[in-house]
C-alpha positions in Angstrom: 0.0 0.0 0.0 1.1 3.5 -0.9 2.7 5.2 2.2 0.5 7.8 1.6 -2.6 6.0 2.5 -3.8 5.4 5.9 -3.4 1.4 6.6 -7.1 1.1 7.8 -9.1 1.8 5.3 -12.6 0.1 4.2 -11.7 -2.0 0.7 -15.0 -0.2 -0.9 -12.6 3.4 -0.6 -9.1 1.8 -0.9 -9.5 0.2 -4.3 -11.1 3.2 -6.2 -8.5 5.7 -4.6 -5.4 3.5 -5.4 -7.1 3.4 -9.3 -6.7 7.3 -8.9 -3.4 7.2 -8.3 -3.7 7.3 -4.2 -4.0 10.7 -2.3 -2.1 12.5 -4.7 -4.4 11.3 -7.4 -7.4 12.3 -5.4 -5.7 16.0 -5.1 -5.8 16.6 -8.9 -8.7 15.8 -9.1 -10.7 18.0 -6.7 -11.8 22.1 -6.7 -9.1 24.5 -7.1 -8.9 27.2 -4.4 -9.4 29.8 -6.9 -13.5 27.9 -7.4 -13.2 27.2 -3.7 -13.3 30.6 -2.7 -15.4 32.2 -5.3 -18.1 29.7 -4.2 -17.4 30.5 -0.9 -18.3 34.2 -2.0 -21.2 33.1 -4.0 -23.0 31.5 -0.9 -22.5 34.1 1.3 -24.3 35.9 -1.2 -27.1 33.7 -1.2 -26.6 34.1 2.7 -29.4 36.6 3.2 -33.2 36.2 3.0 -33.6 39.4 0.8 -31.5 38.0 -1.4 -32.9 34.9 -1.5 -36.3 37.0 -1.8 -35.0 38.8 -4.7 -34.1 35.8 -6.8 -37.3 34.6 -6.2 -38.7 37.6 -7.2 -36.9 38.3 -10.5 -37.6 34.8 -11.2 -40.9 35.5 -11.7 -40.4 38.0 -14.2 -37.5 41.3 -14.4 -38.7 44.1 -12.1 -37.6 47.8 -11.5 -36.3 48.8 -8.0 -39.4 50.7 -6.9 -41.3 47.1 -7.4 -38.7 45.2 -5.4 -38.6 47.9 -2.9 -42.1 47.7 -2.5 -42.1 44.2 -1.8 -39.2 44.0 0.6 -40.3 46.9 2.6 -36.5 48.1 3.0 -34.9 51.8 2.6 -33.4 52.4 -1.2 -29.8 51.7 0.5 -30.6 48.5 2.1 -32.3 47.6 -1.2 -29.2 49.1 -3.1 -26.8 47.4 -1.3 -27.9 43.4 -1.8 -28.9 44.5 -5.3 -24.9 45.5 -5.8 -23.9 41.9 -4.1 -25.9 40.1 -6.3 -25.2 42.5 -9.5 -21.3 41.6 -8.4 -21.6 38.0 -8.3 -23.2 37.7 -11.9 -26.6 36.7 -10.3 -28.7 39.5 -11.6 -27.9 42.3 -13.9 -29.4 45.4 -14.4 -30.3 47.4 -17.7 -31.1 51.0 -18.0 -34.2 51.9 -19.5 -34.8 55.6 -19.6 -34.8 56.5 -15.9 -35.3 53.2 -14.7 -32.8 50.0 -14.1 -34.8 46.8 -14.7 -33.2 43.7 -12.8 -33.0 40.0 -14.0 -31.4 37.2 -13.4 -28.9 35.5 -15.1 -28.0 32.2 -16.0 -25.8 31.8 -12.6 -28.8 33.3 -10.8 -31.2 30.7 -12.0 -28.7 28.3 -11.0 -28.0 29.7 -7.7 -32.2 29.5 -7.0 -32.4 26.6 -8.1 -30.3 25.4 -4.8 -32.8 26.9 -2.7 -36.0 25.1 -1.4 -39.4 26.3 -2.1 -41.5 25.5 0.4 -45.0 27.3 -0.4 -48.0 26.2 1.2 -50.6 24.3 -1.9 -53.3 26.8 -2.2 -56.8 24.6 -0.8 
């Protein structure tokens, strides 16, 4: 057995990592820290329950500020900031339209959601 292996292993783990080339093996082939940590940022951005409530919301359909504000019953900053940690982890995007920004999500965001339970009530 490679030294690198612990000597009491179960056979069902042992055979498969030695076919991987041991421990070393196994560390090629796992997340680099670089993906580590920006998913590390990504769920801390998912962290909140505005957030959360946001995706949700834009996964209905986009929506302008004064329509998420309304919902959220938060100040334009609160609102402003999660919007901008969202915005900056390519889970929304915004687009100006005149005067207003409309959000939506992205690809990532749907993703991202998509993580996240949805436990409405069944309307009777």
């Amino acid at each position: 057995m490679g030294s690198d292996i612990p000597s009491k292993i179960p056979p069902e783990v042992l055979e498969p990592l030695l076919d991987i080339g041991g421990l070393k093996g196994l560390s090629h082939k796992i997340m680099p820290p670089e993906s580590v940590q920006k998913n590390v940022a990504m769920f801390k951005a998912l962290s909140d329950p505005f957030r959360i409530t946001i995706l949700s919301l834009l996964s209905v359909q986009p929506l302008c500020v004064c329509i998420i504000r309304e919902i959220l019953q938060i100040s334009d900053t609160r609102l402003s900031y999660h919007l901008k940690k969202l915005s900056s982890m390519g889970l929304i995007n915004g687009t100006s339209q005149g005067n207003w920004i409309i959000y939506e999500l992205t690809y990532l965001g749907r993703k991202a959601l998509s993580l996240c339970s949805d436990h409405r009530r069944e309307k009777k």
